[in-house]
N, C-alpha and C positions, 0 to 999 in steps of 0.2 A: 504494500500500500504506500504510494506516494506521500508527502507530507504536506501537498496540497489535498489530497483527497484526505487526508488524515483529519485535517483543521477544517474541510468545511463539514465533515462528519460533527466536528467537536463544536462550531458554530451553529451549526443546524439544532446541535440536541440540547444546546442553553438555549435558542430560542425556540424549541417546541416545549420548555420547560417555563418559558413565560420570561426568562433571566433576561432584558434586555443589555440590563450592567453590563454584562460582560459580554459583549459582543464588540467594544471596542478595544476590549482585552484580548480579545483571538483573534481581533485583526490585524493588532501588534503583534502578537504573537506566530501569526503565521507571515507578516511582512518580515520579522525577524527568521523565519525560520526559512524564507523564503533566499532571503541573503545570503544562509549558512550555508545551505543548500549549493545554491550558485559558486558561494568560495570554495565547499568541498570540492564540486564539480573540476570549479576551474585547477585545482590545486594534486589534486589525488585521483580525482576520477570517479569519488565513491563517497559516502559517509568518513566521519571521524572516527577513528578506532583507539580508545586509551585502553594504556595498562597502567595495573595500579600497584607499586611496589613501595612498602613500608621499610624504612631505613631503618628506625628503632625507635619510634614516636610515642608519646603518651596517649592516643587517642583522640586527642579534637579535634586533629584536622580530619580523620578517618570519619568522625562523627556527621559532621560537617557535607563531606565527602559523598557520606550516602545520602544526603538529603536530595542532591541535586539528581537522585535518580530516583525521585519516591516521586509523588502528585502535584506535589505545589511546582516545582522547580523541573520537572520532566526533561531530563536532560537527553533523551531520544528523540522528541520532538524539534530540536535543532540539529540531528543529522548527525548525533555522538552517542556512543555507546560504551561502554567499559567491556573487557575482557579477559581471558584467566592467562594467556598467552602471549607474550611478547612478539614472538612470530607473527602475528594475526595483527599489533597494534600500530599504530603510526606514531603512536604519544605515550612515553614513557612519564609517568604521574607521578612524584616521589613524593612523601610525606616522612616528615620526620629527622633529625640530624643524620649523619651520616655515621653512624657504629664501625667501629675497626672491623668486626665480625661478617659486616654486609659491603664489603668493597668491592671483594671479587664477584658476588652473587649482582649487584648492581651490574658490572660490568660486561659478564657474562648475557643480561637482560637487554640492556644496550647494543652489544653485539647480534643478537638473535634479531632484532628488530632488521624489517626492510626496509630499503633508503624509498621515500623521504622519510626521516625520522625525529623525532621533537622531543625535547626535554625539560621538562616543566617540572620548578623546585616549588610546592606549595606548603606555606606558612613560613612561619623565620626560621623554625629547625632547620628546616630543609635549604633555606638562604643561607644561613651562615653558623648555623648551630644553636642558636636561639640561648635558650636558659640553660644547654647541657655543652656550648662553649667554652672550652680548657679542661675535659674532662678526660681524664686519660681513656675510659672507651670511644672519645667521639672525634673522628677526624675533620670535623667541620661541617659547612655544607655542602651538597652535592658538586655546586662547581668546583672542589676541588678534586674533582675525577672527571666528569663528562662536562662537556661545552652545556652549555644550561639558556637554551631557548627564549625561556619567560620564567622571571618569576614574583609567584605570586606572594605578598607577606600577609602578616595576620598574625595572631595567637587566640585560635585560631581563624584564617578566613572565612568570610560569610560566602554563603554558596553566591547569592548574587555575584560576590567579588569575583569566586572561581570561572563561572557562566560569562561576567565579561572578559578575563584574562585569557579563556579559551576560545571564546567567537573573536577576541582581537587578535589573536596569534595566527587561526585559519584564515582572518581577512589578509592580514599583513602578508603572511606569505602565499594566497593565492593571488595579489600585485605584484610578486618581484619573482615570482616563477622561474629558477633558477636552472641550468640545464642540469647539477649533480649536487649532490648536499655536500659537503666536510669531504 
């Protein structure tokens, strides 16, 4: 199912529900998704594919995390999806500081990934080490191993925050469409 046929399904059934409110909301919602759409297009060929790899985090950005795939924040409806597989993702998701114990397992994830590929550090863990900076298990944040895309801060980030960090990272780079990545 398209994501236009998705949204006028989802338009149709608040107004056969009498909800006029929010018909200005799914029309944003689908001009937005219609954008995403178009930049996947132009950029990848397909939807967004994220994998979601915990460095050693305390949970809130996890928490967080999943919201933007639950009802309010429906992060399929913009043409993204999370997945168990590196292989399969275009967007390496990292939460969390970066643990001496997870460097190679990051790297390995990084490598499995097909080119184009995106690395996105979200919350301050994951930027720079957050609250567990100079700790003798923590080597920082993720840019100190992988080139690092975007990233997004917070402790932790609101999904809104995450939802624009990720539709401006697929806009940006379906503009400068590069012929090979790194």
């Amino acid at each position: 199912m398209s994501f236009k046929t998705r949204f006028a399904a989802l338009a149709l059934g608040s107004r056969l529900r009498g909800n006029d409110a929010g018909a200005a909301d799914q029309e944003t919602a689908a001009s937005l998704a219609a954008r995403m759409e178009a930049a996947a297009q132009v950029r990848l060929g397909r939807s967004l594919v994220i994998c979601h790899l915990d460095a050693g985090s305390c949970g809130g950005c996890e928490i967080e995390l999943r919201a933007i795939n639950r009802a309010v924040y429906d992060l399929e409806r913009y043409g993204m999806r999370f997945v168990d597989s590196p292989r399969h993702a275009d967007v390496l998701l990292v939460t969390g500081p970066l643990t001496r114990n997870l460097v190679d397992a990051l790297e390995q994830a990084y490598t499995a990934m097909p080119e184009p590929k995106f690395v996105v550090a979200v919350g301050d863990c994951a930027v720079d080490g957050g609250v567990f900076k100079g700790s003798y298990a923590v080597v920082g944040g993720v840019g100190t191993t992988l080139p690092v895309d975007l990233l997004i801060s917070g402790c932790p980030p609101t999904p809104e925050r995450m939802l624009a960090g990720l539709r401006a990272l697929l806009e940006a780079n379906a503009r400068t469409r590069p012929t090979s990545w790194r």
